[in-house]
Each structure stands twice: as C-alpha cells, then as structure tokens.
C-alpha positions in Angstrom: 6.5 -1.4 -10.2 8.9 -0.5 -13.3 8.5 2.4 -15.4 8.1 1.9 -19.2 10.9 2.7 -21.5 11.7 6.8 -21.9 9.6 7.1 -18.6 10.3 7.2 -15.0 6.7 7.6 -13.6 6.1 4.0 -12.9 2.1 4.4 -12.6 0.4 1.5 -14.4 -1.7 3.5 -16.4 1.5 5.5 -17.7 3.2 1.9 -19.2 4.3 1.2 -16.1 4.4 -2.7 -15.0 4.5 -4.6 -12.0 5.4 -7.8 -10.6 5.4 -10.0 -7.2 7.9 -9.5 -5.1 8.8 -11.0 -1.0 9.4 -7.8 1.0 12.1 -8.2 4.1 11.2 -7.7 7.6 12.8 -4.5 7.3 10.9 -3.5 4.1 7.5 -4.4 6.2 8.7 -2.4 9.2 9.4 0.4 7.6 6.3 0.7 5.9 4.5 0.1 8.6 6.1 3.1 10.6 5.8 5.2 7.5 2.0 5.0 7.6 1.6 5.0 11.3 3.7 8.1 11.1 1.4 9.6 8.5 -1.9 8.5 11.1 -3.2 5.5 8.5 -4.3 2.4 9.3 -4.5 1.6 5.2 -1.8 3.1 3.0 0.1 2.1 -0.2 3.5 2.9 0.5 6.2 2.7 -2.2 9.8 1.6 -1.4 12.5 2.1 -2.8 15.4 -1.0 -2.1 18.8 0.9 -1.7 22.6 -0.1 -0.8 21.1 1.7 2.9 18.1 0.0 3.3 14.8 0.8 2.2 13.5 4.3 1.6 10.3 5.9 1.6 9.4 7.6 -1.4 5.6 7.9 -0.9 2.9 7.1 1.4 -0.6 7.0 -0.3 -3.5 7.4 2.1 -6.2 6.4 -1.0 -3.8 3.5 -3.2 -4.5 2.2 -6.6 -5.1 -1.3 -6.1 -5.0 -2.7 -10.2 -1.1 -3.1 -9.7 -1.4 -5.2 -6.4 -4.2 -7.4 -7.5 -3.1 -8.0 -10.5 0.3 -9.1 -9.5 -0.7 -11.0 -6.4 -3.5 -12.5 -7.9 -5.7 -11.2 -4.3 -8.6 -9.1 -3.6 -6.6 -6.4 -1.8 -9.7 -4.1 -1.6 -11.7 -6.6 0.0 -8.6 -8.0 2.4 -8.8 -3.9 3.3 -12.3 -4.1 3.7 -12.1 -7.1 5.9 -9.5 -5.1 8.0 -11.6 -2.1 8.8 -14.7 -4.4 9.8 -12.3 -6.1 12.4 -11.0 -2.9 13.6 -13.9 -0.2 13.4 -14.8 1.0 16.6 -18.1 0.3 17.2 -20.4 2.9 19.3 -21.4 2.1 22.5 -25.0 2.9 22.2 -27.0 3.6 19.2 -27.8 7.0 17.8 -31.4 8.6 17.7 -30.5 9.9 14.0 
C-alpha cells in the first residue's frame, strides 16, 4: 500500500492505494513466523522492504480485505474461509446441546 500525498497512514480508506506485488521467500517466511508468533492461523501482516530485509510493522489478527482483493483481483475472504474449513478441528462426538 502507498499513502496519499501529505499522509503517511497508508489505510485505503485514508487515500491510501495499493497495488500487486511478488513477495520473496524471505518476505513469506517472515510473515509467516510473525503470525505464528502472534498464535494466528489468519493474519494480515504488513512489511516493510528494507536495505536489512523485511520488517514487521504490524500483524493484524482481523485484516481489511478491500486492498487485497481489489489488487489481486481474488476472493481473499473466501480463500480464508476455505482455509479454516480444511483445518477446523472437528469434535470427536457430537454435543447434546
């Protein structure tokens, strides 16, 4: 994402844009270990590329989705939903409730 002019708050809804972008390996990694870290299985977790790699500015446990979707052109929050059908635990015998 990229703030708007005079702002540096890059949220969409501020004048903030965004765009596409390939990650690295090491960009996926660390993200990965940042939200594992924080205990999530689905995060938003914004980078920041520097001269020593990426950094972590800020892992979101509940992440806007209108920048993602409408830059990748995917339905992130049903790719998410997808994920936790696949992954949910399911209980091993059925409650009398």
């Amino acid at each position: 994402r990229q703030a708007a002019a005079g702002e540096f708050r890059s949220n969409l809804h501020r004048g903030g844009s965004a765009e596409k972008v390939k990650i690295t390996p090491e960009e996926r990694a660390v993200a990965i270990s940042a939200a594992k870290a924080m205990g999530l299985n689905v995060a938003g977790v914004d980078l920041l590329r520097s001269n020593h790699g990426p950094v972590v500015m800020e892992v979101n446990s509940s992440p806007g989705l209108e920048g993602i979707e409408q830059s990748s052109k995917k339905d992130v929050a049903g790719m998410i939903i997808e994920f936790i059908e696949r992954t949910a635990v399911k209980p091993s015998k059925p409650t009398d409730k």
